[in-house]
ZARO-693788 format. One line per 5 residues: number of its first residue (from 1); their letters; for each residue x, y, z of C-alpha. Coordinates in Angstrom, 3 decimals, decimal comma. Layout:
REM ZARO-693788
NUM = a = X Y Z; ...
This chain:
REM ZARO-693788
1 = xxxxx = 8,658 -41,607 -84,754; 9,814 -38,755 -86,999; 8,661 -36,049 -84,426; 10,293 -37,552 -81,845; 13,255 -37,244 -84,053
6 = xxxxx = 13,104 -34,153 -84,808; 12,194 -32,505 -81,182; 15,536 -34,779 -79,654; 17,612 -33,494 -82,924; 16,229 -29,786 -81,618
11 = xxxxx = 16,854 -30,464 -77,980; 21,002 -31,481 -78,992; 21,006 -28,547 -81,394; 19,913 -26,202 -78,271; 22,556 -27,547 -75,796
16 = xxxxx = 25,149 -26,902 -78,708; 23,939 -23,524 -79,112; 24,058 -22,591 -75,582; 27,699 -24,118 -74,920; 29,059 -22,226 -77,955
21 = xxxxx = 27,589 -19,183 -76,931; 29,444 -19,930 -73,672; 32,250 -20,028 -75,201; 32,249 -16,823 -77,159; 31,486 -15,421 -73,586
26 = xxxxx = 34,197 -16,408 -71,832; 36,670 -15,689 -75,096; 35,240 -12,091 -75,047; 35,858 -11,564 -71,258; 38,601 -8,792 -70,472
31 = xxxxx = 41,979 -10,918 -69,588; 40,630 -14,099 -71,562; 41,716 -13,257 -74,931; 45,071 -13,855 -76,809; 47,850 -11,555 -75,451
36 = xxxxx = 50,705 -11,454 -72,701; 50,017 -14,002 -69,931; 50,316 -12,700 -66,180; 53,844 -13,612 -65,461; 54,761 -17,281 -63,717
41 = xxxxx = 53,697 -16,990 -59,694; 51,652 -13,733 -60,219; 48,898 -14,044 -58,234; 45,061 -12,524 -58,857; 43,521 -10,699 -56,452
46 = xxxxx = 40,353 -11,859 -53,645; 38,176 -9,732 -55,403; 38,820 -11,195 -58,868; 38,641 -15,050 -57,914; 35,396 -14,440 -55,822
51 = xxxxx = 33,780 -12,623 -59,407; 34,882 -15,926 -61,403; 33,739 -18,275 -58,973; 30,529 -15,916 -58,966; 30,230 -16,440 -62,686
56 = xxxxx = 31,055 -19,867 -63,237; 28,276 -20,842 -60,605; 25,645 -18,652 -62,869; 27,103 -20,523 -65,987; 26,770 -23,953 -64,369
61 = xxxxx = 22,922 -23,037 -62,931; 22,371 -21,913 -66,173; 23,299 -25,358 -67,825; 21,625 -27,288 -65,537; 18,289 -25,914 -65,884
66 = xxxxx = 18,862 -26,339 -69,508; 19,726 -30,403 -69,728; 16,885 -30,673 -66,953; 14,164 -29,118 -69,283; 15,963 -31,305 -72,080
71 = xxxxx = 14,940 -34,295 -69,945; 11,086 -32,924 -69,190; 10,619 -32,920 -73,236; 11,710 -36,134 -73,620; 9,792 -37,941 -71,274
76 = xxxxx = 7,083 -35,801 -72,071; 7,129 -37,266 -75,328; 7,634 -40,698 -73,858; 4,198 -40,550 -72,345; 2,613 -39,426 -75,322
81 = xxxxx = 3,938 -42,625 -77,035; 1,294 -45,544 -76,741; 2,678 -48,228 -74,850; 3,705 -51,327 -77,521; 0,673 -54,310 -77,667
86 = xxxxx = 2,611 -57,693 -75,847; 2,412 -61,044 -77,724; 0,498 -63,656 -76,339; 2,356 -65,923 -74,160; 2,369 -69,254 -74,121
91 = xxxxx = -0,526 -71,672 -72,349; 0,271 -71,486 -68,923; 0,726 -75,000 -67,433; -2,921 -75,632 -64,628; -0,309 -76,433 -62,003
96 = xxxxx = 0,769 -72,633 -62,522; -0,132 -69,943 -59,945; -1,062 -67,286 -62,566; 0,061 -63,650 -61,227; -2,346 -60,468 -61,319
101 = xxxxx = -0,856 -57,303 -61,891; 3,319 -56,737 -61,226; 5,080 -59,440 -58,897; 5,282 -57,515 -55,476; 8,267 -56,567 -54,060
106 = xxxxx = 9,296 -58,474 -50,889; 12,405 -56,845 -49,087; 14,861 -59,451 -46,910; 16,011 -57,963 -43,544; 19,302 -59,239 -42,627
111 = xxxxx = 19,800 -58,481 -38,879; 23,358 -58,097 -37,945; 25,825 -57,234 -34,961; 29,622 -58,098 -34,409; 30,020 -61,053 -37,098
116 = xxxxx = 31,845 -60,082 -39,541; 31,086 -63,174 -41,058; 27,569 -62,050 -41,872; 29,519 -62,127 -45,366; 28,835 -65,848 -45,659
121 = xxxxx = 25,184 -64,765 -45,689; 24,973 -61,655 -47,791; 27,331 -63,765 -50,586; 24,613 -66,260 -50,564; 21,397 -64,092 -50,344
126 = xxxxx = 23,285 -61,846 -53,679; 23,914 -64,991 -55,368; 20,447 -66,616 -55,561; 18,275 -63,545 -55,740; 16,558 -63,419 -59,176
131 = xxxxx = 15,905 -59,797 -58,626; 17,110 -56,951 -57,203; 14,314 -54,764 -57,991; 11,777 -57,309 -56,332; 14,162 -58,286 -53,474
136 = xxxxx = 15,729 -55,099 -52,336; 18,049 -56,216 -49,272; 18,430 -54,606 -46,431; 20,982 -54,688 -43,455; 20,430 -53,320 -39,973
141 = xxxxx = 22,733 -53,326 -37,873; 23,306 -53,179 -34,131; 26,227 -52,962 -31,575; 28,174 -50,327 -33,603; 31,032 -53,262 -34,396
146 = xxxxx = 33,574 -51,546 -36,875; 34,745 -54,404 -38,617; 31,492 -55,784 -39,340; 30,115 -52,298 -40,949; 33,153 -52,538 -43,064
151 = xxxxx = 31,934 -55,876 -44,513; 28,803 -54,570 -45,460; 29,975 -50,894 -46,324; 31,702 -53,188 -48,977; 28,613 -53,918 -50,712
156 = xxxxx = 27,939 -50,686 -51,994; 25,239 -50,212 -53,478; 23,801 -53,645 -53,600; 22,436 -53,567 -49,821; 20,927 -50,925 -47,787
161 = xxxxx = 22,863 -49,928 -44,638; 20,599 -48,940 -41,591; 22,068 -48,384 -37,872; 19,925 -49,073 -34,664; 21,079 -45,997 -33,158
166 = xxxxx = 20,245 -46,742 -29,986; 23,437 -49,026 -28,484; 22,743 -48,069 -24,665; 22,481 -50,918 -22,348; 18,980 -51,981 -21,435
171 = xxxxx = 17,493 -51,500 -18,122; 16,795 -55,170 -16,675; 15,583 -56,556 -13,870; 18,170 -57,919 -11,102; 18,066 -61,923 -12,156
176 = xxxxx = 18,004 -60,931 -15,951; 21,391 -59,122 -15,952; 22,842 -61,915 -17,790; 20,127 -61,984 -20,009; 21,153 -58,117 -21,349
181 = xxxxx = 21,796 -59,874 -25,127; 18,297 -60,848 -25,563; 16,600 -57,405 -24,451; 18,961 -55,723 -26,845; 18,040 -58,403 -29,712
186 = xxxxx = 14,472 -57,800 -28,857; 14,654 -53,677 -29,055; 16,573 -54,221 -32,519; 14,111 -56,405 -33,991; 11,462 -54,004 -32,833
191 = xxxxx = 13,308 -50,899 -34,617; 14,475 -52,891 -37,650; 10,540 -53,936 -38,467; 9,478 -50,786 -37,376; 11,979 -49,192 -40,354
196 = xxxxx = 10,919 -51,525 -42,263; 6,872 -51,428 -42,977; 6,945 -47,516 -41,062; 9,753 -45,656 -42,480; 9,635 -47,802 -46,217
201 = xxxxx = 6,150 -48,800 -46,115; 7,011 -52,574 -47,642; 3,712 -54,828 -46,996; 5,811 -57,576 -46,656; 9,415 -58,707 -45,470
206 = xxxxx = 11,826 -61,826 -45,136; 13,646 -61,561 -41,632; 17,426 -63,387 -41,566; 19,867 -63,079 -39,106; 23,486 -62,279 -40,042
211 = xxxxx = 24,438 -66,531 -39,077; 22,341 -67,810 -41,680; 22,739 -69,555 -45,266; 20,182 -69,459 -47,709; 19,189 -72,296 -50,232
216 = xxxxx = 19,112 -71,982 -54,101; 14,924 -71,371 -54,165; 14,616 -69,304 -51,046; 13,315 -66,371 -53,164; 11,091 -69,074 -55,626
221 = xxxxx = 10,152 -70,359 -52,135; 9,156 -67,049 -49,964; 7,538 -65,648 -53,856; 5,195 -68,892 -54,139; 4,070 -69,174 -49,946
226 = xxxxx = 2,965 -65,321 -49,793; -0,326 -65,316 -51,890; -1,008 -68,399 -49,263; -0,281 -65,392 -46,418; -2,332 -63,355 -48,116
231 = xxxxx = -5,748 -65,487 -48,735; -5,621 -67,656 -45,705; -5,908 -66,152 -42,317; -5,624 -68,938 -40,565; -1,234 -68,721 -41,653
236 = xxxxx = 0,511 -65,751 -39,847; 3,869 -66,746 -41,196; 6,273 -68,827 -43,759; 9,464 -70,170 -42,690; 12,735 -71,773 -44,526
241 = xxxxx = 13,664 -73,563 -41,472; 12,754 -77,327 -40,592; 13,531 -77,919 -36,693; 13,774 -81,547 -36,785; 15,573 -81,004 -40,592
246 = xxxxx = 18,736 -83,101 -39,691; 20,367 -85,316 -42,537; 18,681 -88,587 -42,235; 15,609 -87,310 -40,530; 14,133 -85,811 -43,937
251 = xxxxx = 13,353 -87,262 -47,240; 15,741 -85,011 -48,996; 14,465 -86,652 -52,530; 11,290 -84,863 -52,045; 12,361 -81,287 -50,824
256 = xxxxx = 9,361 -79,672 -52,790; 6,880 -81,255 -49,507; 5,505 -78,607 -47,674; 3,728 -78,416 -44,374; 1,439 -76,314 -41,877
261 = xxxxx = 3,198 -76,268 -38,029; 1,677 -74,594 -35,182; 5,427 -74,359 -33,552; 6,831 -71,016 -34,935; 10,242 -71,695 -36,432
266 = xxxxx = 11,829 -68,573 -37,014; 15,600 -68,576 -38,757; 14,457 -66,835 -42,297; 10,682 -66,270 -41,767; 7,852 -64,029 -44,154
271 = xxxxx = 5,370 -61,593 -42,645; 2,943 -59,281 -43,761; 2,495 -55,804 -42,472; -0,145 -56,995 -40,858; 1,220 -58,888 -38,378
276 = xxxxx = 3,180 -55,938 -37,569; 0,748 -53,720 -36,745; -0,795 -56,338 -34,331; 2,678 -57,558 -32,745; 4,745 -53,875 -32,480
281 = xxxxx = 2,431 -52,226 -29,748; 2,854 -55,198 -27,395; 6,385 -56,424 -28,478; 8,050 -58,129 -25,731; 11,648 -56,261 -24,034
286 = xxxxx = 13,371 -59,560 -24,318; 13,174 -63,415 -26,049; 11,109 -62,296 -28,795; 11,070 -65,773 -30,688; 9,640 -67,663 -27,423
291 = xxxxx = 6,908 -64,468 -26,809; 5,841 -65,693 -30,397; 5,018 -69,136 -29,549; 2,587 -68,122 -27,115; -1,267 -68,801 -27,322
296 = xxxxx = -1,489 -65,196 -27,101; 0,015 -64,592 -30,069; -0,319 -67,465 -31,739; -3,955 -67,163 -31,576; -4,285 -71,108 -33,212
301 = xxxxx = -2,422 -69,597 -36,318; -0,130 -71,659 -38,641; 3,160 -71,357 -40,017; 4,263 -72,761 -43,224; 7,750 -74,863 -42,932
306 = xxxxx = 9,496 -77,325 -45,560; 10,565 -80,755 -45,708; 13,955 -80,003 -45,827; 15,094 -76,772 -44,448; 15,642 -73,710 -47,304
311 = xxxxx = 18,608 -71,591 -44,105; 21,261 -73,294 -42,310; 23,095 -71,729 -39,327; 26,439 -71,537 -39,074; 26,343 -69,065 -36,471
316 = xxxxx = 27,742 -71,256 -33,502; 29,085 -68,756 -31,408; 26,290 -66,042 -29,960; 23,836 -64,603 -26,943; 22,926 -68,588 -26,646
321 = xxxxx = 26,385 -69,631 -26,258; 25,990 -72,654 -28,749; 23,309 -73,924 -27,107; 21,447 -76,433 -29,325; 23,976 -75,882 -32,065
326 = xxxxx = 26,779 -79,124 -31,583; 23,468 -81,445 -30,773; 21,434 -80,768 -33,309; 21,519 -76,989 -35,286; 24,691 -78,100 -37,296
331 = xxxxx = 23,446 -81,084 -39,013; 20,312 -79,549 -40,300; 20,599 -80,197 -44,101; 19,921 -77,643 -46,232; 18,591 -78,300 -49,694
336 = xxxxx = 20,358 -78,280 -52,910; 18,303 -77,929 -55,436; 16,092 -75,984 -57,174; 12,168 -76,833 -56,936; 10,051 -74,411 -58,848
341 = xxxxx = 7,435 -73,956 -56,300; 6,040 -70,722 -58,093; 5,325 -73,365 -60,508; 3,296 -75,776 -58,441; -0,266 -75,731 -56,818
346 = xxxxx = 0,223 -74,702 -53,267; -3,681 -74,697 -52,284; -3,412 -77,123 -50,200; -1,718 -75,924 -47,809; -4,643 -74,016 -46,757
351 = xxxxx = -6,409 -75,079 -43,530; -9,413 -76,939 -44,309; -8,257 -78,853 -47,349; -4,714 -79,590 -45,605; -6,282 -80,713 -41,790
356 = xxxxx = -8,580 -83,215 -44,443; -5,891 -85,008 -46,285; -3,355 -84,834 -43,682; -5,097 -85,942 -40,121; -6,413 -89,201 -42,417
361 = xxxxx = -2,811 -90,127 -43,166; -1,473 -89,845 -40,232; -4,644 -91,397 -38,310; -5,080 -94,266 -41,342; -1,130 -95,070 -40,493
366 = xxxxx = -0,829 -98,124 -38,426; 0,017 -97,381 -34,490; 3,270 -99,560 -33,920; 5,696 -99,419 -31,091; 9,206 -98,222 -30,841
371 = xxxxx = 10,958 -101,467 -30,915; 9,061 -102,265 -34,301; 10,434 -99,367 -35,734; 14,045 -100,517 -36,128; 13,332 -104,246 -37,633
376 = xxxxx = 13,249 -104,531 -41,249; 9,978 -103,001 -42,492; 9,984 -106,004 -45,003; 7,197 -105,167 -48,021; 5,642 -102,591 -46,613
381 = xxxxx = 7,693 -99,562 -46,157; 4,682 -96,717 -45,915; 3,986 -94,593 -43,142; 3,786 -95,891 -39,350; 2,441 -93,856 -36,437
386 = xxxxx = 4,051 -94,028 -32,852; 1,397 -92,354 -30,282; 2,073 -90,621 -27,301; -0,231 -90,258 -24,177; 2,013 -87,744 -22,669
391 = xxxxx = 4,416 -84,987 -21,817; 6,850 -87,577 -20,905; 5,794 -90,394 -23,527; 6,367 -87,150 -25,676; 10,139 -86,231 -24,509
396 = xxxxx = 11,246 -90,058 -24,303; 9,976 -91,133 -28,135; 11,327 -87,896 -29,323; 14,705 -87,949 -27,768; 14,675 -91,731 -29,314
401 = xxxxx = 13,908 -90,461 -32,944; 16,613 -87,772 -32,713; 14,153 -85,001 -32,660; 14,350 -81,799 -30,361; 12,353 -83,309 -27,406
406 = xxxxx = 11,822 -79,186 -26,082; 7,871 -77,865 -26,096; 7,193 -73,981 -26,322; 3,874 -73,291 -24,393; 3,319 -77,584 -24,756
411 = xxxxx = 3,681 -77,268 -29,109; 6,040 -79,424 -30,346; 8,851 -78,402 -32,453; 7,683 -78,581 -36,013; 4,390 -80,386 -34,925
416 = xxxxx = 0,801 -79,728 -36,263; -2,366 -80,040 -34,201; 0,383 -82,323 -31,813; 1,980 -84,030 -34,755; 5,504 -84,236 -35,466
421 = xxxxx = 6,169 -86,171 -39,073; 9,759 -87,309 -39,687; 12,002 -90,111 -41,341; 12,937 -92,980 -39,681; 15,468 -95,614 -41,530
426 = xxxxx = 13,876 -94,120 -44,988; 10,398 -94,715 -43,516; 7,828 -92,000 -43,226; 6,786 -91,982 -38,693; 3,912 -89,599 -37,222
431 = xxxxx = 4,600 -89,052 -33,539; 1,049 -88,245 -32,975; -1,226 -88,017 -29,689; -4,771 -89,875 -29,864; -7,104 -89,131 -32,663
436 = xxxxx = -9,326 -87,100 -30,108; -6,832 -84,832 -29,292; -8,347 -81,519 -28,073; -5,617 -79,070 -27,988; -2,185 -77,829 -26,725
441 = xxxxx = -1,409 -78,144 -22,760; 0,704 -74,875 -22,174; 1,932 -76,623 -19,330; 3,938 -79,083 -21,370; 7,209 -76,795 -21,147
């Protein structure tokens, strides 16, 4: 401790030295010292200012090098200090995912155009981060819309600015011309990933779109899911979003449920790197989130989704023209409070344990029919099934529980080896196909 005293107390006494000898310098120049002043509006001559400027450019080289080998000693002498012994913490609780090593850093890519209201979302993602470090944010931005790169020029330092730079239109075929929004989302998502694990090398990334709210745990949320990423291959992504979230149609008292969905949601979604380098060589020119959903990507991967959705939109007005949004997109609820899910035992979310304990509920639920549903459910309130034989039996009890009756490549929104779980009049329903189901129908679309 007393050497590194003494070699910072030498390092001051240097800089000191050096600026007084400056001084004496520029005291003993010819013109500098004491004695008649050039008179008011004289003027010196080209060849005089360029020899000053010369010098005071040596001077300030000089002083430069000097503070930067000032630095070099002391955190040369930083390194040779041995690193403080931490106290032991306390027992960690056996519910508690215990981390290895540092907490990795998981960047969120907001994706944003002409909405200047992409505020509402940045305000939100600031606010609930619990690290800036660990969740470095980054906006990239397409169309080139001035009023909306003044909103998040206004940031400063506390997002990262990138521009697609490419803002021509996109050659389309004939009967897609009015389709030109979704080729140009599609070639901005592919450069905005491609910045993001090619040009900053992050192994893994939250994707939001400028129309979207986040929840008080998103971060806990996205930090508890990835290990689950990570060790099960079976998952190829974790979403905040809950298609069939609307008020009433969730248990909102138990927001820390989590489930596996073969239907990829989208609307604030993890990846790995990974993924990347399997999806960018044979990313689609247009409708991206749809190209997802198809066996060919899929590949009879999962996604994680909540109970109750962790994003809301608010992003009415777009390339879709509203479309879902007044029916069902703006009553999603979005939760409220926090649920420590770095905290909790997620395991079981992983394939085989999960298909065990979840096929027997749903299968061990009794099979009732629709008009049961909405009598009293007397004394016994738990979980009912309604079964469907169908595409149409599908669309008709859907449309009926005020679900999103669509099918992407025949998976349900939400659903899980064909089940779709929501709340009916407080009571837990599985719209579920027979127990020997044997896989998707891509024709169900």
């Amino acid at each position: 401790m007393l050497k590194k005293r003494s070699l910072a107390l030498l390092a001051a006494a240097l800089f000191l030295a050096w600026n007084g000898l400056l001084l004496l310098f520029l005291w003993g120049r010819p013109g500098a010292a004491p004695g008649p002043q050039p008179p008011a509006g004289s003027r010196l001559l080209p060849a005089q200012l360029l020899q000053l400027a010369q010098d005071a450019e040596a001077e300030l080289r000089l002083q430069r090098e000097l503070l930067l080998q000032i630095q070099q000693l002391g955190r040369l002498q930083r390194q040779k200090t041995p690193p403080k012994t931490p106290k032991p913490t306390e027992k960690t609780p056996k519910t508690a995912v215990i981390p290895t090593g540092e907490a990795p850093v998981i960047p969120v890519l907001v994706l944003a155009c002409d909405r200047s209201s992409v505020r509402r979302c940045l305000d939100k993602i600031l606010r609930y981060r619990p690290s800036a470090r660990r969740f470095p944010v980054i906006v990239s931005q397409d169309c080139g819309h001035a009023e909306t790169a003044a909103v998040i020029a206004s940031y400063g330092a506390a997002v990262a600015h990138i521009r697609q730079p490419d803002l021509s239109d996109v050659a389309v075929p004939p009967e897609h011309r009015k389709f030109q929004g979704y080729y140009k989302i599609s070639r901005h998502y592919r450069w905005a990933l491609g910045q993001v694990f090619r040009t900053f090398r992050y192994r893994a990334a939250i994707v939001v779109e400028d129309d979207l709210e986040v929840a008080p745990d998103f971060f806990e949320y996205f930090q508890a899911v990835l290990p689950l990423l990570q060790q099960d291959r079976s998952l190829w992504c974790a979403s905040a979003w809950h298609d069939n979230g609307k008020e009433g149609l969730v248990d909102a008292g138990r927001a820390e449920l989590l489930y596996r969905t073969d239907f990829f949601p989208g609307l604030g979604w993890l990846l790995l790197a990974e993924l990347w380098d399997e999806l960018e060589p044979k990313w689609p020119p247009a409708f991206w989130d749809d190209w997802m959903r198809q066996p060919e990507q899929r590949r009879g991967r999962a996604c994680v989704r909540p109970e109750v959705s962790r994003t809301m939109t608010f992003g009415r007005k777009g390339v879709s023209h509203g479309q879902f949004f007044d029916q069902y997109l703006k009553f999603i609820k979005l939760n409220d409070r926090f649920v420590p899910f770095t905290q909790m035992d997620l395991s079981y979310l992983k394939k085989d344990e999960y298909e065990r304990f979840f096929l027997r509920q749903v299968y061990s639920a009794p099979e009732i029919h629709l008009e049961e549903l909405h009598k009293e459910p007397g004394r016994d309130s738990g979980p009912v099934r309604l079964q469907y034989r169908g595409r149409d039996s599908f669309k008709a009890l859907a449309k009926a529980l005020g679900l999103m009756d669509d099918l992407k490549s025949g998976v349900p929104r939400a659903g899980y080896r064909g089940v779709v779980t929501v709340v009916c009049r407080g009571r837990r329903v599985f719209l579920a196909p027979p127990s020997d189901w044997t896989g998707y129908d891509p024709s169900w679309s």
